[in-house]
SEBA-634686 format. One record per residue (C-alpha): residue number from 0; residue in three letters; chain; x, y, z. Coordinates in steps of 0.02 Angstrom, whole numbers, plus 50000, padded with zeros to 5 digits. Layout:
N
+-----+---------+--------+-------+-------+-------+
: num : residuo : cadena :    c1 :    c2 :    c3 :
+-----+---------+--------+-------+-------+-------+
: NUM :     Ala :      A :     X :     Y :     Z :
...
+-----+---------+--------+-------+-------+-------+
# end
This chain:
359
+-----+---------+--------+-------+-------+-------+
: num : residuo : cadena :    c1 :    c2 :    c3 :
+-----+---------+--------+-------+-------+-------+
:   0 :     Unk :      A : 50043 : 50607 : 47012 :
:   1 :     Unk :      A : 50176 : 50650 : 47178 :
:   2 :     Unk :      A : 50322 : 50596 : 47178 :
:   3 :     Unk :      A : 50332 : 50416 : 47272 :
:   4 :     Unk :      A : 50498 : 50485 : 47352 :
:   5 :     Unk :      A : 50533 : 50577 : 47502 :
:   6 :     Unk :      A : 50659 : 50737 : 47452 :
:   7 :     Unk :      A : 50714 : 50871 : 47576 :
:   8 :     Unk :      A : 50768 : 51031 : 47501 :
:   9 :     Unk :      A : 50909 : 51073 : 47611 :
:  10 :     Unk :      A : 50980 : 51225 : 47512 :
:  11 :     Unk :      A : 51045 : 51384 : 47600 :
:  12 :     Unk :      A : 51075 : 51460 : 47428 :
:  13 :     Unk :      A : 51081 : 51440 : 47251 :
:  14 :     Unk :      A : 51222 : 51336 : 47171 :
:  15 :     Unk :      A : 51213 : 51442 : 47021 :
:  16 :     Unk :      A : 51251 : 51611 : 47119 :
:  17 :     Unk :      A : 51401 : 51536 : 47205 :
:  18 :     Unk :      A : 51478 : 51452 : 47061 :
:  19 :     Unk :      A : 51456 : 51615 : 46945 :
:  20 :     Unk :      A : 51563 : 51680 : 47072 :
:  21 :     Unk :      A : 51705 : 51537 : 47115 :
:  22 :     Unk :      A : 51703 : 51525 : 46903 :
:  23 :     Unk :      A : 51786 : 51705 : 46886 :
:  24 :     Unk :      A : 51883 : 51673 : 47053 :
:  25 :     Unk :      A : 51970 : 51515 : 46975 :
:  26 :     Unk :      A : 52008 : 51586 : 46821 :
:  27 :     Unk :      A : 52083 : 51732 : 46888 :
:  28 :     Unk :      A : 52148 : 51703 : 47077 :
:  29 :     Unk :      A : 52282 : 51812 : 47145 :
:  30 :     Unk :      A : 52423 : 51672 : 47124 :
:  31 :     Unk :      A : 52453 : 51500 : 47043 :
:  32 :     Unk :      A : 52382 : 51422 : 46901 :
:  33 :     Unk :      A : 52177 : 51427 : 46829 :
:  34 :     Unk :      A : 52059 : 51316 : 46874 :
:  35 :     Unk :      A : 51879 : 51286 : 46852 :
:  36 :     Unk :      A : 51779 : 51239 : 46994 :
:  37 :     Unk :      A : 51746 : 51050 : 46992 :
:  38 :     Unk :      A : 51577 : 51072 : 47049 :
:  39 :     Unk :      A : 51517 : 51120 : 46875 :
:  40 :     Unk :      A : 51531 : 50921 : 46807 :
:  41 :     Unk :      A : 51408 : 50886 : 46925 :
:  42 :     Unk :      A : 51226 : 50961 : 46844 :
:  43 :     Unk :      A : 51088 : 50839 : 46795 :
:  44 :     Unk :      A : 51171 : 50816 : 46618 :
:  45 :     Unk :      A : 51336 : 50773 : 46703 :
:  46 :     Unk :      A : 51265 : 50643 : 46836 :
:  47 :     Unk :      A : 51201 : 50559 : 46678 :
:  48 :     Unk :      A : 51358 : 50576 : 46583 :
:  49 :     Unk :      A : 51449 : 50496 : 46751 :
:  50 :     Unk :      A : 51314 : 50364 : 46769 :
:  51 :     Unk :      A : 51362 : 50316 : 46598 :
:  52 :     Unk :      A : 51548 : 50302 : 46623 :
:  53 :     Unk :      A : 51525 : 50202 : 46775 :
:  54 :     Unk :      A : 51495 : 50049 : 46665 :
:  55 :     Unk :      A : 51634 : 50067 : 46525 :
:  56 :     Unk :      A : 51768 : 49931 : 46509 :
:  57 :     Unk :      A : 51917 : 50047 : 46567 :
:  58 :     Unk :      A : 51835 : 50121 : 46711 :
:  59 :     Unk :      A : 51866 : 49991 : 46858 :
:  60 :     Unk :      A : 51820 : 50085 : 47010 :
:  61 :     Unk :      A : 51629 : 50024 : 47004 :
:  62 :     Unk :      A : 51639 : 49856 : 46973 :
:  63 :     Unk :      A : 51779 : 49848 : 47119 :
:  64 :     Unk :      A : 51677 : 49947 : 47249 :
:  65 :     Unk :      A : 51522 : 49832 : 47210 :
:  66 :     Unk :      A : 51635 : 49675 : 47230 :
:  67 :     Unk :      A : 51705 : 49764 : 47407 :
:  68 :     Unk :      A : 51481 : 49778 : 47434 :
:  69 :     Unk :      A : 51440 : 49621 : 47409 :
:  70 :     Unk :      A : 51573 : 49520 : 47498 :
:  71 :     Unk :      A : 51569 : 49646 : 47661 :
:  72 :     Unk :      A : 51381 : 49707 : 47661 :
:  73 :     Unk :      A : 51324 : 49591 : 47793 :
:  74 :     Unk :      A : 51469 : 49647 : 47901 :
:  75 :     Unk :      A : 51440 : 49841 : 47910 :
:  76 :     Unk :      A : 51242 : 49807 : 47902 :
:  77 :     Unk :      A : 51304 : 49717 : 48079 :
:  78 :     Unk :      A : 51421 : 49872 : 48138 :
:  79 :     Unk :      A : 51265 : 49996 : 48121 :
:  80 :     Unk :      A : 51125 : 49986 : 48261 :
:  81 :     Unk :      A : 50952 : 49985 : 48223 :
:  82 :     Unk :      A : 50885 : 50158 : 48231 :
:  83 :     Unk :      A : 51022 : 50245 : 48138 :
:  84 :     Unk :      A : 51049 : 50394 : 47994 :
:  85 :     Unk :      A : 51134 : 50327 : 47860 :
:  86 :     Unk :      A : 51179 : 50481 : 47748 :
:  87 :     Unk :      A : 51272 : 50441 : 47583 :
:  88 :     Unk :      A : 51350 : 50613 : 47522 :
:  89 :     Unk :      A : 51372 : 50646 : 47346 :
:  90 :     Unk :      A : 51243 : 50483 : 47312 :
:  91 :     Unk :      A : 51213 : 50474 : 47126 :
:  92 :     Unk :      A : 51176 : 50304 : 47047 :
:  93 :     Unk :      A : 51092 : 50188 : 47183 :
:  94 :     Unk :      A : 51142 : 50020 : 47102 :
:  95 :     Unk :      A : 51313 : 50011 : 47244 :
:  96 :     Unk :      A : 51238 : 50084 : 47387 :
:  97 :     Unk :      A : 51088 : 49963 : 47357 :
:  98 :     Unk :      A : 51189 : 49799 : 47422 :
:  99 :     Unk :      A : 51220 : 49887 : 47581 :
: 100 :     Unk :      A : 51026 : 49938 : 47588 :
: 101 :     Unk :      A : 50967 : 49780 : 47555 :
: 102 :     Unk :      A : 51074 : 49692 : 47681 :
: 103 :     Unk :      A : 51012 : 49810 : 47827 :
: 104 :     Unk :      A : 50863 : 49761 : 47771 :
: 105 :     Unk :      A : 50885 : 49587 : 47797 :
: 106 :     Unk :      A : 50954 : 49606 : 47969 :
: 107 :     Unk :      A : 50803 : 49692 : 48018 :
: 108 :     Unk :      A : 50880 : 49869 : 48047 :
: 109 :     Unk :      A : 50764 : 49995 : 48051 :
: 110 :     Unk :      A : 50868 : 50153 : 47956 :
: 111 :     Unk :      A : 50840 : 50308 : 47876 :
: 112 :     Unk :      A : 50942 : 50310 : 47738 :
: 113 :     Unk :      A : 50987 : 50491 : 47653 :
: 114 :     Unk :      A : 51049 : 50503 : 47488 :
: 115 :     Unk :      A : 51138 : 50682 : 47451 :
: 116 :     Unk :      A : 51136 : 50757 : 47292 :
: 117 :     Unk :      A : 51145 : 50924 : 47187 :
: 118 :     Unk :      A : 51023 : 50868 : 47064 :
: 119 :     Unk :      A : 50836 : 50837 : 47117 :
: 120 :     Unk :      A : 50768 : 50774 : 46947 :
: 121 :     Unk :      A : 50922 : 50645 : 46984 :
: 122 :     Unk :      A : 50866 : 50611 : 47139 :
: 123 :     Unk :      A : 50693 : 50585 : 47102 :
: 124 :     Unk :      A : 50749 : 50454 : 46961 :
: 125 :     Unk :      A : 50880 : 50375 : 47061 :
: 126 :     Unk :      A : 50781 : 50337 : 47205 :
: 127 :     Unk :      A : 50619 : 50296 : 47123 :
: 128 :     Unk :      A : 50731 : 50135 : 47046 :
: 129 :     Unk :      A : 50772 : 50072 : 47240 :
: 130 :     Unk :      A : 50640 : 49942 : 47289 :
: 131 :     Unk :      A : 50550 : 49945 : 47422 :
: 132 :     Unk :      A : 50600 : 49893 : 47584 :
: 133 :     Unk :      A : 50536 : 49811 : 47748 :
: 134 :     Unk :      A : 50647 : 49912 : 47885 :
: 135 :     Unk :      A : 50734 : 50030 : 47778 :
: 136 :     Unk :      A : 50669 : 50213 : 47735 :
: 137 :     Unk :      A : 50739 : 50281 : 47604 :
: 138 :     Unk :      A : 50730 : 50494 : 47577 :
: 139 :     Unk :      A : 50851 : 50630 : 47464 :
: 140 :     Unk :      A : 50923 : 50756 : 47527 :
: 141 :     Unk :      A : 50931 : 50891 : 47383 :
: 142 :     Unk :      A : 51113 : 51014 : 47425 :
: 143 :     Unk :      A : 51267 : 51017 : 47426 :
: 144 :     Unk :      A : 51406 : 50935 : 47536 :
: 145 :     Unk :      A : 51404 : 51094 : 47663 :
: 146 :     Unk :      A : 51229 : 51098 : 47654 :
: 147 :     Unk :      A : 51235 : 50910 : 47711 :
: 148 :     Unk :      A : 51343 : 50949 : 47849 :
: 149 :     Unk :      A : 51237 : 51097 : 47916 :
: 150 :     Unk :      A : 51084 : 50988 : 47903 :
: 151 :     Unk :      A : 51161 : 50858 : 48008 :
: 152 :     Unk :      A : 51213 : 51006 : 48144 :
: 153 :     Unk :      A : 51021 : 51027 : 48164 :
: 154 :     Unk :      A : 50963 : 50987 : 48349 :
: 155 :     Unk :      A : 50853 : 50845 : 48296 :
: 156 :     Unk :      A : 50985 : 50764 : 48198 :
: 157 :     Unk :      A : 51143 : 50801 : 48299 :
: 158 :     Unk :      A : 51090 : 50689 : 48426 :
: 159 :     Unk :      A : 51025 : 50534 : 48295 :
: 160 :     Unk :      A : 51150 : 50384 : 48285 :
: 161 :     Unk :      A : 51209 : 50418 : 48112 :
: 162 :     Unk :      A : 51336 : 50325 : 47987 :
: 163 :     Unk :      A : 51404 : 50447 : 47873 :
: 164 :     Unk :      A : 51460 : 50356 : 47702 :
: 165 :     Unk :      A : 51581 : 50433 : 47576 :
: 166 :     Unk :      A : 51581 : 50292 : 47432 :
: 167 :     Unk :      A : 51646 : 50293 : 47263 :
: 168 :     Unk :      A : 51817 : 50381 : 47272 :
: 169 :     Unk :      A : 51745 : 50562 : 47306 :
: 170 :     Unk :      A : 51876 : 50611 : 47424 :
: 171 :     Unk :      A : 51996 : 50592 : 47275 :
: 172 :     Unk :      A : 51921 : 50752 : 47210 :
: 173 :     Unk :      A : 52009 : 50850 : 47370 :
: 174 :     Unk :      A : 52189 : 50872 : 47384 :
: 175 :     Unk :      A : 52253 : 50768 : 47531 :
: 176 :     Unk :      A : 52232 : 50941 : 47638 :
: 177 :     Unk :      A : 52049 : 50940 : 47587 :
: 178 :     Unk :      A : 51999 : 50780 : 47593 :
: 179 :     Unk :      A : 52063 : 50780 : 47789 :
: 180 :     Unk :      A : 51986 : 50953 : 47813 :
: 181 :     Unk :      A : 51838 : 50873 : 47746 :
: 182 :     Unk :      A : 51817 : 50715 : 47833 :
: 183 :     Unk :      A : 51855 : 50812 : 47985 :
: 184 :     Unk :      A : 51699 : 50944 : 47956 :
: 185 :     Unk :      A : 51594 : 50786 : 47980 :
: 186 :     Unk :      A : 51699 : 50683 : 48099 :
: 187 :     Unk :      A : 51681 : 50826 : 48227 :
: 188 :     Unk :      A : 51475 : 50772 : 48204 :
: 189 :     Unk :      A : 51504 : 50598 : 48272 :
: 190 :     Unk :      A : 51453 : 50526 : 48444 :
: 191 :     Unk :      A : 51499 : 50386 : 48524 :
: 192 :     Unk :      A : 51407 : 50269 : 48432 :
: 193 :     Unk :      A : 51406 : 50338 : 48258 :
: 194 :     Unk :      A : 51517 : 50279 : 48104 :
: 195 :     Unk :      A : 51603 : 50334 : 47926 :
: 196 :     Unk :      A : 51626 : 50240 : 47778 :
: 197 :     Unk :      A : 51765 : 50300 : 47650 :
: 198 :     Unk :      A : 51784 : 50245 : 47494 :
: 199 :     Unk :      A : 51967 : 50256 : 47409 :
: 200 :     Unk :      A : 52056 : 50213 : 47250 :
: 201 :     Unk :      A : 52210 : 50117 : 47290 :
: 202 :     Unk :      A : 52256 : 50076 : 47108 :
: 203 :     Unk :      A : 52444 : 50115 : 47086 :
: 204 :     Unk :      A : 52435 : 50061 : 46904 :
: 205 :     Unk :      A : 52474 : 50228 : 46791 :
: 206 :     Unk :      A : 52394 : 50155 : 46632 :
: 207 :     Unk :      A : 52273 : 50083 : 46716 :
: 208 :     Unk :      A : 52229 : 50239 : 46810 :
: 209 :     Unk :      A : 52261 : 50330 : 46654 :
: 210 :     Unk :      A : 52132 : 50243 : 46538 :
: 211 :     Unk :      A : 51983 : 50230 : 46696 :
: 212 :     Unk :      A : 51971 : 50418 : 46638 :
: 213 :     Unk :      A : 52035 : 50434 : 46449 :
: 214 :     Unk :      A : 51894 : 50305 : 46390 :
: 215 :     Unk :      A : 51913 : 50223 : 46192 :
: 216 :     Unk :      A : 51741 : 50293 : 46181 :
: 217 :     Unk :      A : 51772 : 50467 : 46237 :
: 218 :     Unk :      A : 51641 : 50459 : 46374 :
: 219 :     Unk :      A : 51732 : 50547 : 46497 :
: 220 :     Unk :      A : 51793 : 50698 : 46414 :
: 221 :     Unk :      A : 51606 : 50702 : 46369 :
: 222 :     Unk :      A : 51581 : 50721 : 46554 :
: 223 :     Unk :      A : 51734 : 50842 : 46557 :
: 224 :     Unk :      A : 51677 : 50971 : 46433 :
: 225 :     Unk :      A : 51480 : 50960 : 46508 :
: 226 :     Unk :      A : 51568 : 51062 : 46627 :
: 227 :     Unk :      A : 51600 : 51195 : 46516 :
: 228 :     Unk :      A : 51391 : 51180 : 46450 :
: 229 :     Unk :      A : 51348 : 51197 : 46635 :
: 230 :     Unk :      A : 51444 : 51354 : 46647 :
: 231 :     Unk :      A : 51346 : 51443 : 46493 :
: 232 :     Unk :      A : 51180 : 51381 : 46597 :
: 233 :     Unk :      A : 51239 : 51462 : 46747 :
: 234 :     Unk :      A : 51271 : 51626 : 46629 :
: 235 :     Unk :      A : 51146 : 51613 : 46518 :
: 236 :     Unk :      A : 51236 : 51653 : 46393 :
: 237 :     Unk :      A : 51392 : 51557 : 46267 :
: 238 :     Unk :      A : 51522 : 51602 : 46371 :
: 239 :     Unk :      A : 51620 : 51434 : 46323 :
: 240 :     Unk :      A : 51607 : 51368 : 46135 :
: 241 :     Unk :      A : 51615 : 51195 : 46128 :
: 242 :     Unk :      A : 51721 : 51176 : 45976 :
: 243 :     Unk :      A : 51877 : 51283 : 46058 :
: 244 :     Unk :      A : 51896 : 51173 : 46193 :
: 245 :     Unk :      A : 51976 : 50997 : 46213 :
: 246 :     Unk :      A : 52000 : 50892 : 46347 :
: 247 :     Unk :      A : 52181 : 50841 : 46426 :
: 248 :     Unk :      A : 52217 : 50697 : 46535 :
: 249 :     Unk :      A : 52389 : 50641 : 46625 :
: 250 :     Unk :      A : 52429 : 50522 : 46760 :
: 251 :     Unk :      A : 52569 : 50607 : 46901 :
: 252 :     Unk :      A : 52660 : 50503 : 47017 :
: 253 :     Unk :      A : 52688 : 50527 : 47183 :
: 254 :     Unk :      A : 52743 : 50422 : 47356 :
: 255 :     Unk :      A : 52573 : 50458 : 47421 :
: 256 :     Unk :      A : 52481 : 50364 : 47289 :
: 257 :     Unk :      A : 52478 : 50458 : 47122 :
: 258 :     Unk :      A : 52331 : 50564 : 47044 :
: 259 :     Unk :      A : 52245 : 50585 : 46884 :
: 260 :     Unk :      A : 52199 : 50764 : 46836 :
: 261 :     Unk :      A : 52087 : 50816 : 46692 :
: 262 :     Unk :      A : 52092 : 51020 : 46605 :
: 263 :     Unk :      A : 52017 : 51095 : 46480 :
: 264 :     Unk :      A : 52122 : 51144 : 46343 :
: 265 :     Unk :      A : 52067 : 51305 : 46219 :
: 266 :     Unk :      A : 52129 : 51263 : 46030 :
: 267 :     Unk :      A : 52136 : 51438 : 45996 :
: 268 :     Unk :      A : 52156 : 51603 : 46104 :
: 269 :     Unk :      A : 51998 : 51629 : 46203 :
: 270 :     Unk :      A : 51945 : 51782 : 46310 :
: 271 :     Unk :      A : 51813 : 51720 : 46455 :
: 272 :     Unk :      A : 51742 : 51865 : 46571 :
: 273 :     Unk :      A : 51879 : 51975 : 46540 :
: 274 :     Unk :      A : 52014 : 51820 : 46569 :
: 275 :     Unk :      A : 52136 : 51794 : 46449 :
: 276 :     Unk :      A : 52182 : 51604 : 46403 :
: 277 :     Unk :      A : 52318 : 51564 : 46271 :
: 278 :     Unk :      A : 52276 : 51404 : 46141 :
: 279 :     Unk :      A : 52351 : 51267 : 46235 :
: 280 :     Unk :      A : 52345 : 51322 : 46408 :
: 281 :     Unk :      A : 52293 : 51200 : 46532 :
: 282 :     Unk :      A : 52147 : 51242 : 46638 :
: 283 :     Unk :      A : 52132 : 51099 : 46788 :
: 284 :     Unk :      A : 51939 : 51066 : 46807 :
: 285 :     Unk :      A : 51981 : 50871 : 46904 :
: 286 :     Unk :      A : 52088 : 50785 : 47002 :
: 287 :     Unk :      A : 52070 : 50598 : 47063 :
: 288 :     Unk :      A : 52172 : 50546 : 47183 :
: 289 :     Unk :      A : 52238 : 50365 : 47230 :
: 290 :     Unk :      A : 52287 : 50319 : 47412 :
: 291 :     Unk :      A : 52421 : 50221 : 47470 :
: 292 :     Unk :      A : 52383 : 50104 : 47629 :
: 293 :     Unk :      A : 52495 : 50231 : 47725 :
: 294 :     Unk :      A : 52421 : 50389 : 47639 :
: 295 :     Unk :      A : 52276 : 50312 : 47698 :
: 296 :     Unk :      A : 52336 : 50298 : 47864 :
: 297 :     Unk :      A : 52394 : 50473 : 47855 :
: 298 :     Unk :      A : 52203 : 50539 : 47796 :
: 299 :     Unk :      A : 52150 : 50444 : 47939 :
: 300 :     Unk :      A : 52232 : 50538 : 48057 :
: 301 :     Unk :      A : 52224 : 50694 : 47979 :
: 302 :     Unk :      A : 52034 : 50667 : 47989 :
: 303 :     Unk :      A : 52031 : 50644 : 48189 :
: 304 :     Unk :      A : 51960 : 50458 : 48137 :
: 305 :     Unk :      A : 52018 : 50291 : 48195 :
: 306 :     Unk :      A : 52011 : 50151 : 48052 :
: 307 :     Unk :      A : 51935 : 50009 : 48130 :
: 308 :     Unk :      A : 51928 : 49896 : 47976 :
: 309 :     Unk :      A : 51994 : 49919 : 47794 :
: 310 :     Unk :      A : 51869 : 49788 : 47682 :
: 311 :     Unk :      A : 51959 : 49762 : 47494 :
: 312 :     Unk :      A : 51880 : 49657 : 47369 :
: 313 :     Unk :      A : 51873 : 49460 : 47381 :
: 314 :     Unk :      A : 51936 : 49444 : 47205 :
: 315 :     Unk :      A : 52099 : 49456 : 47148 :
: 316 :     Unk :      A : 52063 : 49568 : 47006 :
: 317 :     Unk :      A : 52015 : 49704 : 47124 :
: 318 :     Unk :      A : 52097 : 49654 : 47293 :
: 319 :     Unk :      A : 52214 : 49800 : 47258 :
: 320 :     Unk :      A : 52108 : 49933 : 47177 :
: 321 :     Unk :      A : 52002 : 49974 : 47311 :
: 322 :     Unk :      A : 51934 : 49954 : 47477 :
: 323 :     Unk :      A : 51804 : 50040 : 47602 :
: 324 :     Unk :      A : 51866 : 50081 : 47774 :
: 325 :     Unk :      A : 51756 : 50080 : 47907 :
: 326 :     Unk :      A : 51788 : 50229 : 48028 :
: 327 :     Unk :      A : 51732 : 50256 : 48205 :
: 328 :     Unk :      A : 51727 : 50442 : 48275 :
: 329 :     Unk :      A : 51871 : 50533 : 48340 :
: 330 :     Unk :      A : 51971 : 50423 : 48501 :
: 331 :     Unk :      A : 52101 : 50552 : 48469 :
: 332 :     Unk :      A : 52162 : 50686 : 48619 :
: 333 :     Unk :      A : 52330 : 50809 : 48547 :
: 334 :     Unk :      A : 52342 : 50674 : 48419 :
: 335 :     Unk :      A : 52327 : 50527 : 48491 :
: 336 :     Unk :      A : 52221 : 50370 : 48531 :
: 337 :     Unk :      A : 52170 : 50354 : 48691 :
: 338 :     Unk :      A : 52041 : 50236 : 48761 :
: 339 :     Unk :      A : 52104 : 50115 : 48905 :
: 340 :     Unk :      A : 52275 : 50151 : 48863 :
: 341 :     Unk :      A : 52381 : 50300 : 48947 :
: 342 :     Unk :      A : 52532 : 50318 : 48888 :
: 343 :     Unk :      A : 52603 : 50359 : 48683 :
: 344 :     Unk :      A : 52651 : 50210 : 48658 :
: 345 :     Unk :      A : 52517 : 50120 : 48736 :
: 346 :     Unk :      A : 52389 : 50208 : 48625 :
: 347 :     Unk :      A : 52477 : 50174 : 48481 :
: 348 :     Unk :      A : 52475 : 50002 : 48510 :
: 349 :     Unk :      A : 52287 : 49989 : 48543 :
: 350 :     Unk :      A : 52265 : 50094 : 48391 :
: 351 :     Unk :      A : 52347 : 49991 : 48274 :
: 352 :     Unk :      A : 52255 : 49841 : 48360 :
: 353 :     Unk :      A : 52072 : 49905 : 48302 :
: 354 :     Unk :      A : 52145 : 49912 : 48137 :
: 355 :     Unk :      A : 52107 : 49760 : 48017 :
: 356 :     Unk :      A : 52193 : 49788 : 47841 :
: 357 :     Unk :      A : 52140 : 49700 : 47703 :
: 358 :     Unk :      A : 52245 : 49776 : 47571 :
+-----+---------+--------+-------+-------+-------+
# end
């Protein structure tokens, strides 16, 4: 039987191929530490592995963003006109993104919704669990993030009211440089009456933080060393044993918000490709990081986007962990708002204005 679901293959090339490549590149770059490309958690085994960790005790960041859903849903269903793209990169489970969906729905928007992914048997399974709806379509888009970007450059969607959704804390995975550099590849996309919504962790709690990703259960470094399993499928061959690896977790503080970073850790000397790597070196496969209100701000900016309202959770056990920011497309000329205002200081009033924190 065909698949119910609509899924656009939107691949310029194989993952595989470019990862075999960025693999030997992190392990052995011209300066600064090794690193494994954080890409390789996220194969059908590892979207599994995250699905499962998304419902553990320790890990707050789910039951916070669905909290953020369900109190603002009917508010950005409102903020997005009838018609529009909605294109949810990096997608996996459907279960958050499914408030919003249903509450478009029920204002009788009539949206495209595009869920991005790298995996298309997670796709399929993911999107064959969202119900059916009256006035919202729902499709996959099977790439990556660039791959989601070009496809959005396309003449017939360039011109396509779109809201572009980043939820979870994805742009924790980029340093603060590329998360902006990021944002901005899409914010450059946006018209006049398009839309982002950004997800971030604003948890400033090191254990806390700390135990979200070092689970009693183990779950996550699970997740962690699936990387390493990935990387022998993309070889085709045991380039990584399992049993000389472990997984190593810290919390680092800084004024910006803090981070968690995960490596892999051999037990015993290892050689990999013709690398090198001495028991107990640390090779950084993750980083999660947390934002501040004002490294917020500073993202914000950064990302040539203008925060028009910051939605936090209505309960006071998440009220500070996280919060979705609703984004409108770049008012910004040599860094600055402008809109009826002409002067500086004029446009930074107006600016700060639009904004609504909740945090």
């Amino acid at each position: 039987m065909a698949p119910k679901v609509d899924i656009i293959d939107i691949r310029h090339d194989a993952v595989e191929i470019s990862l075999k490549d960025e693999i030997l590149n992190s392990l052995n770059p011209p300066e600064g530490p090794k690193r494994l490309p954080t890409l390789l958690l996220y194969d059908e085994r590892g979207l599994q592995l995250f699905e499962e960790i998304t419902y553990l005790e320790e890990y707050y960041l789910t039951n916070a963003e669905i909290d953020v859903l369900k109190s603002s849903a009917r508010n950005i269903a409102e903020a997005i006109p009838s018609g529009s793209m909605v294109v949810e990169l990096g997608s996996g489970n459907l279960r958050k993104v499914s408030i919003l969906l249903e509450a478009l729905d029920s204002a009788g928007k009539d949206i495209d919704y595009y869920a991005l992914d790298l995996s298309l048997k997670e796709l399929y399974r993911t999107l064959e669990q969202v119900p059916e709806f009256k006035h919202v379509k729902c499709h996959g888009l099977h790439g990556t993030y660039d791959d989601g970007l070009d496809w959005l450059k396309t003449p017939e969607n360039l011109p396509r009211p779109k809201c572009v959704m980043s939820l979870g804390s994805s742009i924790g995975n980029f340093s603060r440089e590329g998360g902006a550099e990021f944002l901005k590849g899409f914010s450059d996309l946006l018209q006049s009456s398009d839309s982002m919504l950004v997800g971030l962790d604003a948890t400033s709690d090191p254990s806390k933080v700390y135990h979200a990703y070092n689970d009693r259960e183990g779950t996550t470094h699970k997740f962690i060393l699936n990387g390493l399993a990935n990387a022998n499928d993309i070889y085709n061959e045991q380039v990584f044993e399992p049993e000389d690896w472990k997984v190593i977790g810290e919390y680092v503080f800084d004024a910006e918000g803090g981070r968690h970073q995960a490596f892999c850790s051999p037990v015993r000397d290892v050689c990999i490709k013709g690398v090198e790597i001495k028991a107990g070196e640390r090779i950084q496969i993750e980083e999660s990081l947390k934002y501040s209100p004002e490294g917020a701000t500073q993202l914000w900016r950064a990302s040539g986007l203008v925060e028009v309202d910051r939605m936090s959770a209505s309960s006071d056990t998440y009220s500070k962990l996280f919060a979705i920011s609703y984004l409108l497309f770049p008012i910004f000329q040599d860094g600055w708002a402008f809109g009826e205002a002409d002067t500086r200081a004029e446009s930074e009033s107006e600016w700060c204005q639009m904004r609504l924190p909740c945090l």
